[in-house]
C-alpha positions as CSV (number, residue, x, y, z in Angstrom):
1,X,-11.0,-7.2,24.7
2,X,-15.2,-7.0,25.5
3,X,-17.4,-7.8,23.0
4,X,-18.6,-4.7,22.3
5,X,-15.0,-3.5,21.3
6,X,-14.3,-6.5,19.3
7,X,-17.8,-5.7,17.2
8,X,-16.9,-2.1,16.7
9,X,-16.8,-1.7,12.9
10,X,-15.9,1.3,10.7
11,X,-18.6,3.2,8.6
12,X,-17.9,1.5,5.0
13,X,-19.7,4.0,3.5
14,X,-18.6,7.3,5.0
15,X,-15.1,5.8,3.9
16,X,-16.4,4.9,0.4
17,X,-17.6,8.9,0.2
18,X,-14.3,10.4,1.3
19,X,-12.6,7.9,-1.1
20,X,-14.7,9.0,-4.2
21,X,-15.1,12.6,-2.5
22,X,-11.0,13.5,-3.0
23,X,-10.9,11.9,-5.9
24,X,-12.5,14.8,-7.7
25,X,-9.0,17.1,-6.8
26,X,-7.1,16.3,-10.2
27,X,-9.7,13.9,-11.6
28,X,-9.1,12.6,-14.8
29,X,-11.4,12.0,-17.7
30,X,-10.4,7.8,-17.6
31,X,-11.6,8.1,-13.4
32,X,-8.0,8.0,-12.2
33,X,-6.5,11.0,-10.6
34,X,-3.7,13.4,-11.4
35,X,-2.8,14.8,-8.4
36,X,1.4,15.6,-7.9
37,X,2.6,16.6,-5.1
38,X,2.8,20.2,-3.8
39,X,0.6,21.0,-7.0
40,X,-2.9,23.3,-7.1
41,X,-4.6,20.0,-7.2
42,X,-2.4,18.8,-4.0
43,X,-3.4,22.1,-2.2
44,X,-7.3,21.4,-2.6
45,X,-7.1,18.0,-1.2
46,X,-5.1,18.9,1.5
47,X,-7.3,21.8,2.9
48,X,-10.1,19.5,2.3
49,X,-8.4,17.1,4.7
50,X,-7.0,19.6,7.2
51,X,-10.4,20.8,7.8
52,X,-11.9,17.4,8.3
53,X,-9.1,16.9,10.8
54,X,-10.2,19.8,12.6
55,X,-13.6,19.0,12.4
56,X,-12.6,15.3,14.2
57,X,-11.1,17.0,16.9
58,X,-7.5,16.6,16.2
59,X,-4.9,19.6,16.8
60,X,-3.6,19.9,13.3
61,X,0.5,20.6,12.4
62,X,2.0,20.7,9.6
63,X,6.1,20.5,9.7
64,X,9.2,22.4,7.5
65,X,8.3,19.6,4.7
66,X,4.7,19.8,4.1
67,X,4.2,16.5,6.0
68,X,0.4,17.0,8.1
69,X,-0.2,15.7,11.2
70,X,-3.6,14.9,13.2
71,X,-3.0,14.1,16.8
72,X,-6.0,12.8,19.1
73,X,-5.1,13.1,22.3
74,X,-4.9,9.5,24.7
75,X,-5.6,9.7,28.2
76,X,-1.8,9.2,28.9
77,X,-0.5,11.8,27.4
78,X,3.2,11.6,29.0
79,X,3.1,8.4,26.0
80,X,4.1,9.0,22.7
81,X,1.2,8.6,20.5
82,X,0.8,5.3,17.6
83,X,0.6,6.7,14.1
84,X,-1.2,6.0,11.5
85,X,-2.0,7.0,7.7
86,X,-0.3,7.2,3.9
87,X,-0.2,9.7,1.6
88,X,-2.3,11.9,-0.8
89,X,0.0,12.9,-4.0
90,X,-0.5,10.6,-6.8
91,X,1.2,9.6,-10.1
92,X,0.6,11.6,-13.1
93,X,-2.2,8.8,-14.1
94,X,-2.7,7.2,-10.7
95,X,-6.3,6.1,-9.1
96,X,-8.0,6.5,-6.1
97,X,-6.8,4.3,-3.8
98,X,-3.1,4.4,-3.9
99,X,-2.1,6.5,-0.6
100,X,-5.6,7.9,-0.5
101,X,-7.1,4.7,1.2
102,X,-4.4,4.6,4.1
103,X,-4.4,8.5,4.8
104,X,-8.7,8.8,4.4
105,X,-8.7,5.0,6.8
106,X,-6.8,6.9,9.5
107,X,-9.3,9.8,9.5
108,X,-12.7,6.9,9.3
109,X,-10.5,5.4,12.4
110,X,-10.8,8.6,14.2
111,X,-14.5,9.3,13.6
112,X,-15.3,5.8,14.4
113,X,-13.5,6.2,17.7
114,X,-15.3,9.5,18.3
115,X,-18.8,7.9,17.4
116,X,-18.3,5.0,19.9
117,X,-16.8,7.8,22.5
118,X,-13.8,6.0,23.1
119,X,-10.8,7.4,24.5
120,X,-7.2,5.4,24.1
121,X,-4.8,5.7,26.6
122,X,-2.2,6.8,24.5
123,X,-2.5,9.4,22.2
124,X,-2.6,8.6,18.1
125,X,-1.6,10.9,15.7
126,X,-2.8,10.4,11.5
127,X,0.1,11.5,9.0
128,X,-0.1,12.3,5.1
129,X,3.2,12.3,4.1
130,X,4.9,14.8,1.7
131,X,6.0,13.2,-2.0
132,X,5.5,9.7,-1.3
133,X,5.1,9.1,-5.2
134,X,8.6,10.9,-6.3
135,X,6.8,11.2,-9.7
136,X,7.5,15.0,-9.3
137,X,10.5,15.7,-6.9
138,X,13.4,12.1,-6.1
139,X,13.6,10.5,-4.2
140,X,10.3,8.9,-3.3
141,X,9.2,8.7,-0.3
142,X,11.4,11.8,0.7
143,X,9.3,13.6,3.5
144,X,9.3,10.1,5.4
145,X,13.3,10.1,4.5
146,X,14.1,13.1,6.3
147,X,12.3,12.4,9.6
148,X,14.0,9.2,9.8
149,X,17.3,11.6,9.4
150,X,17.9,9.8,5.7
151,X,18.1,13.3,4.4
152,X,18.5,16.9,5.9
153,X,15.5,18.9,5.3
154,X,17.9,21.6,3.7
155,X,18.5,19.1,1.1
156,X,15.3,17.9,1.0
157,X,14.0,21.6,0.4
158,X,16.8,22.2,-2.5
159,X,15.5,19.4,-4.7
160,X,13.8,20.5,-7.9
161,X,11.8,19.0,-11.0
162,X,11.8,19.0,-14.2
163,X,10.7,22.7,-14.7
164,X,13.3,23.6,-11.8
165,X,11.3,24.6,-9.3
166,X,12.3,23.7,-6.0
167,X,10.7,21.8,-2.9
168,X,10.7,25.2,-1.2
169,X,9.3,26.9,-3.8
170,X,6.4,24.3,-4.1
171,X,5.9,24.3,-0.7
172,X,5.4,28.0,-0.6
173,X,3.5,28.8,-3.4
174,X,0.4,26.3,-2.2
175,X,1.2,27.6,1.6
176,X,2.1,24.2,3.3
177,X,5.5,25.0,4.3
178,X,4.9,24.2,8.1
179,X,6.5,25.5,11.1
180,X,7.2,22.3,13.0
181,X,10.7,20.7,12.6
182,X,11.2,17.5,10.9
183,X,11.0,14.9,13.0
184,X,9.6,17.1,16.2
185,X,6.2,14.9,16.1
186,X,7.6,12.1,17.8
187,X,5.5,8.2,17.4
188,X,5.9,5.2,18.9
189,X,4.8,3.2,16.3
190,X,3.4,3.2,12.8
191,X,0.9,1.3,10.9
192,X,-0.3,1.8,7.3
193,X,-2.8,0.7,5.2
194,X,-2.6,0.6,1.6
195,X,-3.7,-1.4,-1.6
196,X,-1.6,-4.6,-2.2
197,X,-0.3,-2.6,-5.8
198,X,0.2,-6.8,-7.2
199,X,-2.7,-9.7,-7.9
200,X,-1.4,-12.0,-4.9
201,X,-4.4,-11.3,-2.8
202,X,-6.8,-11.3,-5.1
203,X,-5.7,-14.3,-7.4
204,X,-5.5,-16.2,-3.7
205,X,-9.2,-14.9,-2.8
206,X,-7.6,-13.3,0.7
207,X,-9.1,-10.3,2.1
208,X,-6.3,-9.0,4.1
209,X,-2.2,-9.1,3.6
210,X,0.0,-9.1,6.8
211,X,3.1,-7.3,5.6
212,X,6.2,-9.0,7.1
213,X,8.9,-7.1,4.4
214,X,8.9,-4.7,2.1
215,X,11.2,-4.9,-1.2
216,X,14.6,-2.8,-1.3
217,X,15.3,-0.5,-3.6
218,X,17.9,1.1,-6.3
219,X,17.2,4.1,-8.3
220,X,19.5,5.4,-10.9
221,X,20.3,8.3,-13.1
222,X,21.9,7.7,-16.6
223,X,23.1,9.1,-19.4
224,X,24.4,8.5,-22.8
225,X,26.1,10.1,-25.4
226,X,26.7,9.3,-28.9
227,X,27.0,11.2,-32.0
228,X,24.6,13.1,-33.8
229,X,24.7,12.6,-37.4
230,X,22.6,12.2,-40.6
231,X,20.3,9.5,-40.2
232,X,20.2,9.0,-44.4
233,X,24.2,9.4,-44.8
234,X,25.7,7.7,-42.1
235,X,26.7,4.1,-43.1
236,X,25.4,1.9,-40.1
237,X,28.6,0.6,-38.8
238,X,30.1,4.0,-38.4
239,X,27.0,4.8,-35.8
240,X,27.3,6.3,-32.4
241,X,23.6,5.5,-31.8
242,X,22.6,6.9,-28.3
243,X,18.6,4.9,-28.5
244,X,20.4,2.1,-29.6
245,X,22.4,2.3,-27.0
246,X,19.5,2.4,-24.7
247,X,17.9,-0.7,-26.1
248,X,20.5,-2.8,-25.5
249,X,20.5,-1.2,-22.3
250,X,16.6,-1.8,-21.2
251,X,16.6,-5.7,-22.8
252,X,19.9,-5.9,-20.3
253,X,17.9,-4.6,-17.4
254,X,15.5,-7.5,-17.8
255,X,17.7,-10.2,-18.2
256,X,19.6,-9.5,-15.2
257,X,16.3,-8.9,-13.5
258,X,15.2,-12.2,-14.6
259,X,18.7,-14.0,-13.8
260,X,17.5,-13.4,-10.0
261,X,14.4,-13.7,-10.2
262,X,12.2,-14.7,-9.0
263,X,13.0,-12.5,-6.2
264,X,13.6,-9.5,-8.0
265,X,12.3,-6.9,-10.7
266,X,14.5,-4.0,-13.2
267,X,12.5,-1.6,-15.2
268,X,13.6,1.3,-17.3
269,X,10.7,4.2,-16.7
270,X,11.7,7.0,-18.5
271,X,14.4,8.0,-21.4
272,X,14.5,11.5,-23.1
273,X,16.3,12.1,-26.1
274,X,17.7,15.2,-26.1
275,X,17.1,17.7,-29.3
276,X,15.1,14.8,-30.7
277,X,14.8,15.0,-35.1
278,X,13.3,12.2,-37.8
279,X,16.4,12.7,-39.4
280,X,19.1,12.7,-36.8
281,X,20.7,9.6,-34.8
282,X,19.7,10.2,-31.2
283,X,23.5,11.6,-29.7
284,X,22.7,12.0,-25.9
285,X,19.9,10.4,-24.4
286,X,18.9,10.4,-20.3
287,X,17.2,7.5,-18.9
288,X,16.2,5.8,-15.2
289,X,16.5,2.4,-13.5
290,X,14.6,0.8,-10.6
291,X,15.7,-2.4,-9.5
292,X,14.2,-4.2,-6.8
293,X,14.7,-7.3,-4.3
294,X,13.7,-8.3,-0.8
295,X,16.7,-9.7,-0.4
296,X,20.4,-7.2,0.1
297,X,22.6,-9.7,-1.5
298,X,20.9,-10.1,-4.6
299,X,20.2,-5.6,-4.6
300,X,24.2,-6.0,-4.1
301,X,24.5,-8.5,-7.2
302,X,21.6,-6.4,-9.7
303,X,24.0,-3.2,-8.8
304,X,27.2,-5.2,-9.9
305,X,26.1,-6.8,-13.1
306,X,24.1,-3.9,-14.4
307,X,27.4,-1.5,-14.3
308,X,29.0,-4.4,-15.7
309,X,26.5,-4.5,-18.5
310,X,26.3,-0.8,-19.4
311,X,30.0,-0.6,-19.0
312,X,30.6,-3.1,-22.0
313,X,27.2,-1.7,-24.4
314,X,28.8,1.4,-24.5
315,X,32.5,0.0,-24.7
316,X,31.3,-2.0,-27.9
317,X,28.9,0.6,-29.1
318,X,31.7,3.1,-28.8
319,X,29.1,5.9,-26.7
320,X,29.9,7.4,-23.1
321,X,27.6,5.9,-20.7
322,X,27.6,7.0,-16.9
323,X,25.1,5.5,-14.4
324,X,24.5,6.8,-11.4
325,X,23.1,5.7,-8.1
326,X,21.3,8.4,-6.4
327,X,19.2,6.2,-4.0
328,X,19.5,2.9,-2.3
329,X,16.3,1.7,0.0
330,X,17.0,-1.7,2.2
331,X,14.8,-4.4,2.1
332,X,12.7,-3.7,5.0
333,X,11.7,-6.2,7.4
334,X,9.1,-5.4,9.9
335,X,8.5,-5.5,13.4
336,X,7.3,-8.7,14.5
337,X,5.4,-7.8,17.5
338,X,3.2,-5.2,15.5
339,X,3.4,-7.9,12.5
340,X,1.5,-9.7,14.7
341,X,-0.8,-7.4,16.2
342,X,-2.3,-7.1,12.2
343,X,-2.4,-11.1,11.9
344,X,-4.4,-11.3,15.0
345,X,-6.5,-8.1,14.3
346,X,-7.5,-10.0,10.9
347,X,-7.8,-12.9,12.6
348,X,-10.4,-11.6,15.4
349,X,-12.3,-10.1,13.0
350,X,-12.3,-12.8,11.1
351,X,-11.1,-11.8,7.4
352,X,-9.0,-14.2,5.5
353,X,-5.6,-13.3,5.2
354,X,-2.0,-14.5,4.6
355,X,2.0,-13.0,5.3
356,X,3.3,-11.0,2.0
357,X,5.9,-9.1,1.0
358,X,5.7,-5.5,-0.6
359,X,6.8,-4.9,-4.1
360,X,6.3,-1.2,-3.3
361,X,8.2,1.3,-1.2
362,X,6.2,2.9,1.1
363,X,6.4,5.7,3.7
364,X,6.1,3.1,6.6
365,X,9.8,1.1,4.9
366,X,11.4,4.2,5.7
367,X,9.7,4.6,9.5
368,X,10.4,1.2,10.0
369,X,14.3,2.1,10.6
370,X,13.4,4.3,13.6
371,X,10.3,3.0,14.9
372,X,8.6,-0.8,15.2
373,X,6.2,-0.1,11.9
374,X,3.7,-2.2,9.9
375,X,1.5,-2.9,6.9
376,X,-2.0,-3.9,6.3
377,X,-3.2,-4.7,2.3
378,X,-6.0,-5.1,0.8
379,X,-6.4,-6.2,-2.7
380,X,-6.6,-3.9,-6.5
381,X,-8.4,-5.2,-9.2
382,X,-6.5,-7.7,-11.1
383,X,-2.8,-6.1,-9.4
384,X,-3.0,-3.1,-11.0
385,X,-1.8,0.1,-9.9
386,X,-0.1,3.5,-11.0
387,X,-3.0,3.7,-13.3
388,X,-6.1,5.2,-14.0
389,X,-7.4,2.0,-13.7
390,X,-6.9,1.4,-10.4
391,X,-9.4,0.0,-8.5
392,X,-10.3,-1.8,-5.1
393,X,-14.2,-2.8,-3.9
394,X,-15.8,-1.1,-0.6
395,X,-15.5,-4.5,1.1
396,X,-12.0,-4.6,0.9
397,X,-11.0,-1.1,2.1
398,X,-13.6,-1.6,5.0
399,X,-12.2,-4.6,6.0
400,X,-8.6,-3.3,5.9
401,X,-9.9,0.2,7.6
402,X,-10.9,-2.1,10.4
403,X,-8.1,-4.1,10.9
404,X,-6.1,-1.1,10.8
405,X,-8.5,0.8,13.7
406,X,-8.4,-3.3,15.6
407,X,-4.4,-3.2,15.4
408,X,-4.2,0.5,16.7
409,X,-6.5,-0.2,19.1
410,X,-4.4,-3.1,20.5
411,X,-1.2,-1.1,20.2
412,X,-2.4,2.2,21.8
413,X,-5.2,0.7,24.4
414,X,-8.0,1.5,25.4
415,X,-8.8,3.8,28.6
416,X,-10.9,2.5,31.5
């Protein structure tokens, strides 16, 4: 690589303004950013980036599931073209970084390449992919899951939230449902960047984090029922107590979580009680898991001894329990040869940096099972994420915006 190419650095603070510039589509009044997919909110910043992709140059798509696509072309372009980019939905009280940095990095890549007036000889091609978050439609992740071939897009299309609107309907009513099959825009590799979302980097002082493997995953549904009853005149040990039920359940997630650790993590994120009274014993009650591990013997061994453990709470608290698995997610390994193109990209430019594992899913996890993919991370504040809170200094995204433009670079050449 010349010097000159080696030198060529992002513009940290065009970046920093697009960060803070999207952020004001669903701001909130803590500074974090409500922004769910397919929502009014969702719309505004994907216009906003839609034109900005236009005004780059690219030849903007968008396919059946919303997912956008920014393709610059390569001098070659019989080669399939090396994406890059995240996403733009957030959770209900996410920040600005979470998705946002990756997607808004691949767009600072492009101008930086247009600046300089350098052509690649293959093609690349920025993505923001559909629903990333889940927080609105399951399963995470899900645009990214159907263009692996995970899911149909039918199926994808018929999934609905908690109001019972649909995919489709989202889709339509904010005008993103693209013409383009799933799938159609073909890549022959992937890298994302993204916040680390955990306080490894930062507690270690390391810029940059080469992703080697990203956490598997189990999401379930479940559901109890009890008894309603009087909660004056119903003597204790005659009880059918759906939220006690739960209780035992959620303390049972973490032990078994813990009995595996440290290589793996259970959490109970939401429980409704349905037709909820002061006065009344909770009688049915929905709730979810998420269990995590790197590692598929111990997903295999969470999945056993949490059936095991709701089986007997509900045996001995004499309730109906059912849990249901509606999504498994491997532990994702990535490709070593691009693994190693973002360890020597951080390396050349000469940014700290160490091997980690993702506690996250991410868009690129899915990708990784069709294509070689990878993972640059910079650090968050003190690990936090999903939160207002959220927060990452212009250093660190610059830094990880350049070794994301270095490591593209390397992958799709440059043109003589």
């Amino acid at each position: 690589m010349s010097r000159a190419l080696s030198n060529l650095q992002i513009d940290s603070a065009r970046l920093w303004g697009t960060i803070h510039e999207t952020a004001q589509f669903g701001a909130t009044p803590k500074g974090g950013v409500r922004r769910l997919t397919l929502s009014a909110e969702d719309k505004q910043v994907r216009d906003w980036f839609g034109k900005a992709c236009e005004d780059a140059g690219l030849e903007v798509h968008v396919d059946a599931l919303g997912s956008m696509f920014g393709l610059r072309r390569g001098k070659d372009m019989s080669k399939l073209p090396v994406g890059l980019g995240s996403h733009l939905d957030t959770q209900p009280t996410g920040g600005k970084y979470d998705g946002v940095l990756g997607t808004l990095a691949a767009l600072e890549v492009v101008r930086t390449l247009n600046d300089a007036g350098i052509e690649t000889e293959a093609p690349i091609c920025i993505v923001n992919w559909t629903n990333e978050e889940g927080s609105r439609f399951a399963p995470a992740m899900m645009a990214s899951a159907a263009y692996v071939g995970d899911f149909s897009t039918d199926d994808i299309l018929s999934r609905k939230d908690h109001d019972g609107i649909t995919v489709a309907e989202a889709l339509d009513t904010i005008g993103y449902r693209g013409a383009t099959p799933v799938g159609a825009q073909k890549l022959s590799a992937f890298v994302e960047l993204h916040i680390e979302q955990g306080p490894i980097l930062e507690a270690e002082s390391k810029t940059i984090g080469v992703v080697d493997s990203g956490q598997g995953v189990l999401w379930y549904d479940g559901k109890i029922t009890g008894f309603e009853s009087h909660a004056g005149s119903t003597p204790m040990p005659l009880r059918r107590d759906a939220l006690a039920t739960l209780s035992e359940i959620v303390l049972a997630v973490e032990t078994i979580a813990k009995r595996h650790g440290p290589n793996a993590v259970g959490t109970v994120g939401e429980a409704v009680i349905a037709k909820p009274s002061r006065n009344v014993i909770p009688g049915e009650i929905a709730f979810t898991v998420d269990c995590r591990s790197s590692d598929d013997a111990i997903m295999d061994a969470l999945d056993a001894d949490l059936r095991a453990a709701v089986k007997d709470i509900a045996m001995r608290r004499k309730v109906e329990a059912t849990l249901d698995l509606i999504w498994r997610k491997p532990a994702t390994h990535f490709n070593p040869k691009l693994v190693d193109a973002v360890e020597n990209a951080a390396g050349m430019l000469g940014f700290s940096h160490r091997r980690i594992t993702s506690g996250a899913g991410h868009d690129a996890c899915n990708l990784n099972t069709v294509i070689p993919t990878a993972m640059v991370f910079v650090p968050c504040k003190d690990g936090v994420s999903h939160n207002e809170l959220e927060d990452a200094t212009q250093t660190d995204c610059a830094a990880g915006a350049n070794v994301l433009m270095h490591t593209v670079l390397a992958l799709a050449g440059v043109a003589s």
